[in-house]
N, C-alpha and C positions, 0 to 999 in steps of 0.2 A: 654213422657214415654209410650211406647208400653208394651202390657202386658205380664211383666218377673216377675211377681209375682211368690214369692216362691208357687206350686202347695199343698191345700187341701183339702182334704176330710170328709166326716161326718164317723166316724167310729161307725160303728155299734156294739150294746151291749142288752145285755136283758134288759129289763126293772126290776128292781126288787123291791119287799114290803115290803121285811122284814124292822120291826123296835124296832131290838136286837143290841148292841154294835157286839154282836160274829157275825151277819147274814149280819151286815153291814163291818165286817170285812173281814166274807166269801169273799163277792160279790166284796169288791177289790182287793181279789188276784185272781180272775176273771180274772177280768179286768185290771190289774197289768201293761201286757206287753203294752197295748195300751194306758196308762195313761203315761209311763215311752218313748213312741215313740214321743206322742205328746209332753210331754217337751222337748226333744230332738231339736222335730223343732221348738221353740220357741227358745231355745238356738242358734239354727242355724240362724235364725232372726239376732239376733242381732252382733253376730260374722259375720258371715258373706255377709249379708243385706246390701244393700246400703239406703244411704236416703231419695230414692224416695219408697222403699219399706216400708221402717220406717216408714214414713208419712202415707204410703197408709192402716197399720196398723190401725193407730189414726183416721185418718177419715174411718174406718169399727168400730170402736169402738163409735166413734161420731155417727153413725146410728142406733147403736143397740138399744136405749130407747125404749120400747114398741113397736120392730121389732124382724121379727124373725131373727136369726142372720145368718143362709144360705143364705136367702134373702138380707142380708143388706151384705156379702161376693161375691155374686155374683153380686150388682149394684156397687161394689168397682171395681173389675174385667172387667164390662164393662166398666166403666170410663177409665180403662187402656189401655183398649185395642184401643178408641178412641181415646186415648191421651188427655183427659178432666181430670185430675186430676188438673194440674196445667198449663192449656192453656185455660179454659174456666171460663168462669162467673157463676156466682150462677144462675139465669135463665136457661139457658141450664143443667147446672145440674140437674135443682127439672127437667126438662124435662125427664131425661133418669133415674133416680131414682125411679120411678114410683110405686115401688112394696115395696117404703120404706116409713113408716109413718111419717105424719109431715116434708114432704120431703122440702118442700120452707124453712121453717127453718135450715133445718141440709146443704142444699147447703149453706146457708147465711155463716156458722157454719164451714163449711169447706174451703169457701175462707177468713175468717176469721184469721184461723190455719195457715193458707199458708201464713200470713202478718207475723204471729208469728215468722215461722220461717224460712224466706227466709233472706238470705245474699247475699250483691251483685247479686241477680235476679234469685241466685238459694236456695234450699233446703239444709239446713244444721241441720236439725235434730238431728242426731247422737254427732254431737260436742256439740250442747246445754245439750242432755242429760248426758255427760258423763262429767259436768262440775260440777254433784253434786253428792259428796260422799254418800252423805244419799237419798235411796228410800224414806223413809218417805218424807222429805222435797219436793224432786223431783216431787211425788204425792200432793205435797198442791199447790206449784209452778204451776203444771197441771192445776189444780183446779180454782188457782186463777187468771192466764195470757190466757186459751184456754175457751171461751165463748162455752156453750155447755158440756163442761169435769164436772160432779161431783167426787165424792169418787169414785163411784162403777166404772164409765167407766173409770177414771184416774189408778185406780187398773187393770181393766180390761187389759189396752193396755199396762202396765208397766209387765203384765203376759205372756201377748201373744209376746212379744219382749225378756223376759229369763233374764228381772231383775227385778221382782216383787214377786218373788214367796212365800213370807211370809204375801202377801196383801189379801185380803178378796174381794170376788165381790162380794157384798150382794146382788144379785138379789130374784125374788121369791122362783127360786127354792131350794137356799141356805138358805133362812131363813125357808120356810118349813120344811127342812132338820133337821135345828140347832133346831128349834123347836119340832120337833120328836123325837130328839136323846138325849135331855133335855139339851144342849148347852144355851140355851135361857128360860126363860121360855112363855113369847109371842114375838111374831112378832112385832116387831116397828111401831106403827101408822105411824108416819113420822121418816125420816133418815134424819134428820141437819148432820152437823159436828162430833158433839158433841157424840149422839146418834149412829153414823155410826161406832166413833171409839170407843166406851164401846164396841157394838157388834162382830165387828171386834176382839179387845181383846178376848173377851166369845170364839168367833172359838177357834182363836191359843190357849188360853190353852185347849179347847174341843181337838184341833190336838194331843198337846202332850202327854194328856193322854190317848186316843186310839192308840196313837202311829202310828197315819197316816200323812203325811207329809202336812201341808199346800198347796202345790203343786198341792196333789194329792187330798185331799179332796175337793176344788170344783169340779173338774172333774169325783169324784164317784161321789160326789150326784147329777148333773146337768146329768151324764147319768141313774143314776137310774130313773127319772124322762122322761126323754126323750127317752131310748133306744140309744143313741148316744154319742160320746165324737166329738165336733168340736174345738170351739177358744174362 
């Protein structure tokens, strides 16, 4: 696989403070068109993606645990562009991965993925997933068959592909978020199962009553937070 990765970018955004229901409303009609662009190519992902790109998804997804996630998009990208996605061993991978933490594990992690879902010696991704009606399930399936996948990253790349869009990616900046906005009223010591989807819950109804779209609200607060909207 040569690098034909769908092209993106960090799209740039203010940073903003406010923490009023109306100032957090202001700031995402702000930010509106570029929230509403990114879904777009996440939709484009999965329609029109193939399954070397799907996978290449899930393992950037797989790197992101306590990485920054430009970083962990740009060691996916080089992977492609050498053709090491699915030609190489986990050694050589933590090799060129170098800028991604806990990197010998997450190569192990990705040739792992690649047992998952390879058919007759190729990638067949896309057929697996379209083989369950229900997101939920599809994300526990993740969870429970991809060594490496929890809730948040199985949410994650079930986002970033344009069939997840009512999942929660409870990272830091989202539960600081939910906890500022009074969605929550503390942050989760620990995220089990159990815990991830009570919280989880607390968003989408926090979504519907501000009348912001699940969608769209991780992508406000993860750029209020950062100045950026990425994946």
């Amino acid at each position: 696989m040569k690098n034909n990765l769908i092209p993106i970018r960090f799209l740039k955004t203010p940073i903003d403070n406010s923490y009023t229901i109306a100032g957090l409303k202001s700031f995402w009609k702000k930010v509106l068109v570029l929230i509403v662009h990114r879904n777009k190519h996440f939709d484009y992902v999965w329609k029109k993606g193939t399954d070397e790109e799907i996978f290449a998804e899930l393992v950037f997804c797989l790197f992101t645990p306590q990485s920054k996630a430009t970083l962990c998009w740009s060691a996916v990208s080089d992977l492609a562009e050498k053709n090491m996605i699915f030609s190489s061993n986990a050694s050589n991978i933590a090799k060129m991965i170098n800028r991604v933490r806990f990197r010998n594990n997450k190569a192990r992690y990705l040739v792992e993925a690649k047992k998952v879902f390879t058919v007759n010696n190729k990638i067949k991704i896309k057929e697996k997933l379209k083989s369950f009606e229900c997101t939920n399930e599809l994300r526990k399936w993740l969870v429970k068959n991809v060594k490496g996948i929890g809730y948040k990253e199985a949410g994650h790349f079930l986002r970033n592909i344009g069939i997840g869009k009512n999942l929660a990616i409870l990272d830091r900046h989202i539960l600081e978020n939910l906890k500022l906005y009074g969605a929550i009223e503390e942050i989760p010591k620990t995220l089990n199962a159990k815990t991830y989807l009570e919280t989880e819950k607390r968003m989408q109804n926090f979504s519907k009553t501000i009348e912001i779209p699940m969608s769209h609200l991780d992508m406000l607060f993860w750029s209020k937070n950062t100045g950026g909207i990425f994946k």
